[in-house]
N, C-alpha and C positions, 0 to 999 in steps of 0.2 A: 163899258163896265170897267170902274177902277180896280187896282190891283186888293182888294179887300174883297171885296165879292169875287171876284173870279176863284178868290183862293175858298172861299168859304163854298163854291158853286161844284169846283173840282172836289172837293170832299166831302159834301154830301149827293153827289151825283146826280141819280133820280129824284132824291127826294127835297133838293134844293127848290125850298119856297122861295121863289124872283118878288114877288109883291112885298111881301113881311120885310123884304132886306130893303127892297126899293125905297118905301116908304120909312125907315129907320134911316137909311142913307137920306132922305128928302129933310126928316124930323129933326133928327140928333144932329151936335156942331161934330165938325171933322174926327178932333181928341177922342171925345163920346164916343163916335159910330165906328174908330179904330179899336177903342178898347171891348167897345162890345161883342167886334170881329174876333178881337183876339179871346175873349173871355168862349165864342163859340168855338175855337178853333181849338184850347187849349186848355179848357173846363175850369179855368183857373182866373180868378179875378184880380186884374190888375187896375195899379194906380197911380193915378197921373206921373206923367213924369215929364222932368224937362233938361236941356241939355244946358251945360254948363262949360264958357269958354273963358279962358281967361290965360294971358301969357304968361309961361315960364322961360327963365335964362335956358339955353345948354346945360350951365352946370349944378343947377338946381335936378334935371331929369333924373342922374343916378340915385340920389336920396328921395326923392317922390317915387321913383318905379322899384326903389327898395324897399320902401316902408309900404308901398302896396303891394308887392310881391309878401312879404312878411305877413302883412292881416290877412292874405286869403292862406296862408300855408295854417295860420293858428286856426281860421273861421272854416274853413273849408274850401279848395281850390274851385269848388263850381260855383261861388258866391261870384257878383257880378264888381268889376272896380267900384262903382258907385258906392255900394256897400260898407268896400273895405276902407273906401275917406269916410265915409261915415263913424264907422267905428273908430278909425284913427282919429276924427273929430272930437267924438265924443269921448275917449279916451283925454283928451288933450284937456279937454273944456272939465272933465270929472276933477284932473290934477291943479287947473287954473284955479278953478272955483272954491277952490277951499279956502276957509277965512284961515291966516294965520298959520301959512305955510310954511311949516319949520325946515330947517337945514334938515332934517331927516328927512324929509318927506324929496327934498331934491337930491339928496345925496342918494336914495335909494332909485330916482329916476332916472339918475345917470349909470347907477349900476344896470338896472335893466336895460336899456342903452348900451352901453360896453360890452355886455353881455351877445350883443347881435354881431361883435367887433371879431375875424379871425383873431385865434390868439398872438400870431404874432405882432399883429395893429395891436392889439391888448396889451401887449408888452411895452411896443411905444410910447404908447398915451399915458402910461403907468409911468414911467421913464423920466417923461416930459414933464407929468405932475407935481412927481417929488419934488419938495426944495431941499436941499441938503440942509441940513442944521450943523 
């Protein structure tokens, strides 16, 4: 017995139907007969899902584990990573998408940006910016 049914077997003790799952485990592909596991186990319907690999540098990591550290603290911290690139995503692709993106609309992107900067970084960047006239 694989690790889905045991777990569904151990929780409903006695009353675990072996045939019904047998046959679901025989019926349904793998995905299916996991999510349906989980949907008994957890009353809650999930969907599909799939994992995503892809290389980052070293020094890429602090800006990706920042900017997802940041959408789960706005979204709520029990929100899942997958999520929170999501909405970073979608955040990103709302700002791209727009026809005729004016210098406001960047100037205001970088302020909310700056915004996430300690003040004293905020000071620098500020600093650095100016040109003297």
């Amino acid at each position: 017995m694989d690790d889905e049914r045991r777990g569904v077997a151990r929780r409903d003790g006695q009353q675990f139907d072996c045939a019904t799952w047998l046959h679901k485990a025989q019926e349904l592909p793998k995905d299916a007969f996991k999510r349906e596991v989980e949907r008994h186990l957890t009353g809650r319907e999930t969907e599909p899902w799939e994992m995503l690999y892809f290389k980052v540098y070293k020094s890429q990591l602090p800006v990706i584990e920042q900017a997802l550290e940041t959408a789960a603290l706005m979204l709520g911290t029990e929100k899942s990573r997958g999520y929170c690139l999501e909405m970073i995503c979608a955040d990103f692709l709302a700002g791209a998408n727009q026809k005729g993106v004016s210098s406001e609309m960047l100037r205001m992107a970088l302020c909310r940006l700056i915004r996430f900067l300690p003040p004293t970084e905020q000071e620098k960047l500020l600093a650095e910016i100016v040109v003297p006239t």
